[in-house]
N, C-alpha and C positions, 0 to 999 in steps of 0.2 A: 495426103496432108499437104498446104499451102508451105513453101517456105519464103523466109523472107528475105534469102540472097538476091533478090532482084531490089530490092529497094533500100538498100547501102552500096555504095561504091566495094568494087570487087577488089580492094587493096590488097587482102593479105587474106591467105589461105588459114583457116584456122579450123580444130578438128570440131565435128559437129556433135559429138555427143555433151561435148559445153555449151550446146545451144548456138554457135556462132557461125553457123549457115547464113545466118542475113547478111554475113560480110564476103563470106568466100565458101567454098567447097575444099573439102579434103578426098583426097585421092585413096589415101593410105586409112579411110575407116573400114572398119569391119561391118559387111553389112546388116548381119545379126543384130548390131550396134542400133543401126537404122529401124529394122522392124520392130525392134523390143521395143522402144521411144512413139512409132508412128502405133503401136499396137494400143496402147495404152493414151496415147492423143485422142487416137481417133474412135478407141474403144469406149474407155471410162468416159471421155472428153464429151461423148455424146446419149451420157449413161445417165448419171448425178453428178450433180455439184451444184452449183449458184451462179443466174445469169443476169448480167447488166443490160443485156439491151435484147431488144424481139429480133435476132437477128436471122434470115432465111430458112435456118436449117432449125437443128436440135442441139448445136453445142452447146456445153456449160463449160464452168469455170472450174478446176478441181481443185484449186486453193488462192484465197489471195497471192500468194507468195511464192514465185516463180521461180524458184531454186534447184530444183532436181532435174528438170530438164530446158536448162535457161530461158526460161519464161514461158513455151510452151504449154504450159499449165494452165494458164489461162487462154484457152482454145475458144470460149464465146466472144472475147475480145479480137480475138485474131480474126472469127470469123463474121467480125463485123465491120472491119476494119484491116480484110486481106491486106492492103498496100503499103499498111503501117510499116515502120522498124521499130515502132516504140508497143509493146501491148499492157501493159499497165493502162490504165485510165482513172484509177480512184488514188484518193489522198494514202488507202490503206493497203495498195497493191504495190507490189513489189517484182519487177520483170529483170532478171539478173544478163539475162542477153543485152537490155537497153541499158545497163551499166558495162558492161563489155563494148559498147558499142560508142557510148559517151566518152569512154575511155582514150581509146583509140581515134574517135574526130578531136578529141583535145591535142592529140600529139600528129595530128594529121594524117591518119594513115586509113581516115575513112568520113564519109561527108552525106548527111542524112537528108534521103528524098523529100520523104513522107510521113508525118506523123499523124496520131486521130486527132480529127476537127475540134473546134472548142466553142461551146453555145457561148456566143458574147450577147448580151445586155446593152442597150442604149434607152435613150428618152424614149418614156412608154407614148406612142404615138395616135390620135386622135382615130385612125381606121389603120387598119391593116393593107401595104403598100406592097409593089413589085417587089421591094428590096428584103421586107419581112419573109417575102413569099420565099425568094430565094433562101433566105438565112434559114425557113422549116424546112426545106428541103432537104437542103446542103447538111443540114444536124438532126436529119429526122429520127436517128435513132438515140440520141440523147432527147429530144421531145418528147418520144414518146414515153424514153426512161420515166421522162418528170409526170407526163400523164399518169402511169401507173401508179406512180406514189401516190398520186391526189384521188386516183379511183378507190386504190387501197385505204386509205385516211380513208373517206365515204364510207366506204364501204362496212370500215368497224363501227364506225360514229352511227351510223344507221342500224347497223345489228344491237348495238348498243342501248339503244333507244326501243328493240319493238318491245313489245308487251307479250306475244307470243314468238317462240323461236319457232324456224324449220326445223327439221330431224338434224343431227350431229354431220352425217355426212353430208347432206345438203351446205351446211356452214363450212366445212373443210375443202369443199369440193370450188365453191363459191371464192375462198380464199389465197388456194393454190392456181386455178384456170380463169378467174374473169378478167384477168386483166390481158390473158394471152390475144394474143392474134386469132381469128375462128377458125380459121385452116390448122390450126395446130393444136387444137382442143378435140383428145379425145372421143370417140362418138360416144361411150360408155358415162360421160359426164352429161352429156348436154342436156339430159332430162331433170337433174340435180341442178343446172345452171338456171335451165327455166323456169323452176321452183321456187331460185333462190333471188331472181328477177323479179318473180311476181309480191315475192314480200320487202322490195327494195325498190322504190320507183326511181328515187335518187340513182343509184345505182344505174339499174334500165338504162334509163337515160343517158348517162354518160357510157355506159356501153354501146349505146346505138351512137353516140355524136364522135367516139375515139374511133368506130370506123368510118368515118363520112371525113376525117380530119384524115385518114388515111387515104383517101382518093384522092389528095392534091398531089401524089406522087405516083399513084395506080395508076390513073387516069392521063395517062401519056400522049391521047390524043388531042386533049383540048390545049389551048394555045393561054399564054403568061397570062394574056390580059384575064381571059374565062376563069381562070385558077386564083389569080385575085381577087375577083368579084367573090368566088366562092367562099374562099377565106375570111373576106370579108362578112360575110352573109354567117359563116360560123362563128365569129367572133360576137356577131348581133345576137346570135340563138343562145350562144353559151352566155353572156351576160345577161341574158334575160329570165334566163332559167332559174332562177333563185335558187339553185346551190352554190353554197359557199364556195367547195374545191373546185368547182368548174367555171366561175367566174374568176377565181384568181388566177387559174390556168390561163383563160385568156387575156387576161390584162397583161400578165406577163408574155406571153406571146406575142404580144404587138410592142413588146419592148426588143422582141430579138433582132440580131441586124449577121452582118454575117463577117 
């Protein structure tokens, strides 16, 4: 399990089953203390719960509310944002370590590296630029957050509308996995996904264009200039597209700066 004593100043020792390892190490824990905490991080953490961003791995969230083991609780944040000291991200999340931590930089006895990036907004710009490019990068896993939402909007808005449905589990399957990453989507689903594609062009579609908006970051050997072009080039395809959620996506997109 990550912790996050490297990214607070190592002021003051304090014991870690309060969560506040990200400031210092205590000598005097129990290390039973340790496993029961990382068992259950890294058990349940990558078990169930609810996940804000497609972050590498399988972790989730195990509760907004970061209480029982000082924020730790929320393990998809953490691990989408190792470097952080802050793991809260939402207006409804709660990380009791980054109040321990705020605490203590107020009276000065700790001073914070790192905290997770924040998608800022500027004038929505005529094409998509170096500086936009950078700003998807740098917040690609809040982008794709927002992607997901607008797939998911589609996604009901379409079912909504057919005349005939797929089978039940075809629409469950559809709901829980299209919006994932494809490397992380069960093999047991994908005959259900392409089902649920073929009665969903909308849909399709923005599934095939949320992984092509994923290789401005994959795609590591092409050079700033080629990675703008291409953005560019998706920004033209996505406003072209006559859907609604995929055209606001990019407008918005070419508002982000960094």
């Amino acid at each position: 399990m990550a912790r996050r004593g490297d990214y607070a100043d190592r002021r003051l020792g304090i014991v870690w089953r309060f969560g506040l390892d990200r400031l210092g190490c205590a000598n005097d824990v129990d290390p039973r203390d340790r496993c029961w905490a990382a068992g259950i991080i890294n058990g349940a953490g990558h078990y169930w719960g609810y996940r804000n961003f497609e972050a590498p791995d399988a972790s989730t969230n195990l509760v907004p509310w970061g209480i029982i083991i000082g924020g730790e609780e929320l393990h998809n944040n953490h691990h989408t944002y190792p470097t952080s000291a802050k793991l809260s991200v939402k207006p409804y999340e709660f990380d009791l370590g980054w109040a321990y931590i705020r605490i203590l930089q107020f009276v000065g006895l700790a001073s914070v590296k790192k905290t997770p990036p924040k998608l800022a907004f500027g004038d929505i710009q005529p094409v998509a630029d170096e500086k936009t490019l950078e700003a998807v990068i740098a917040n690609r896993y809040e982008v794709m957050a927002n992607y997901a939402r607008q797939l998911r909007l589609e996604l009901k808005q379409e079912i909504a509308a057919l005349s005939s449905l797929p089978a039940e589990t075809v629409l469950a399957d559809a709901k829980r996995w299209m919006h994932r990453d494809f490397e992380k989507i069960p093999a047991r689903v994908m005959e259900q996904l392409a089902q649920a594609r073929a009665h969903l062009p909308n849909v399709d579609k923005m599934v095939s264009m949320r992984e092509e908006l994923r290789q401005l970051w994959l795609n590591t050997h092409l050079n700033r200039e080629q990675l703008t072009k291409d953005l560019q080039a998706w920004c033209k395809r996505a406003e072209a597209s006559g859907i609604a959620a995929l055209q606001e996506f990019s407008v918005g997109l070419r508002a982000v700066r960094a």
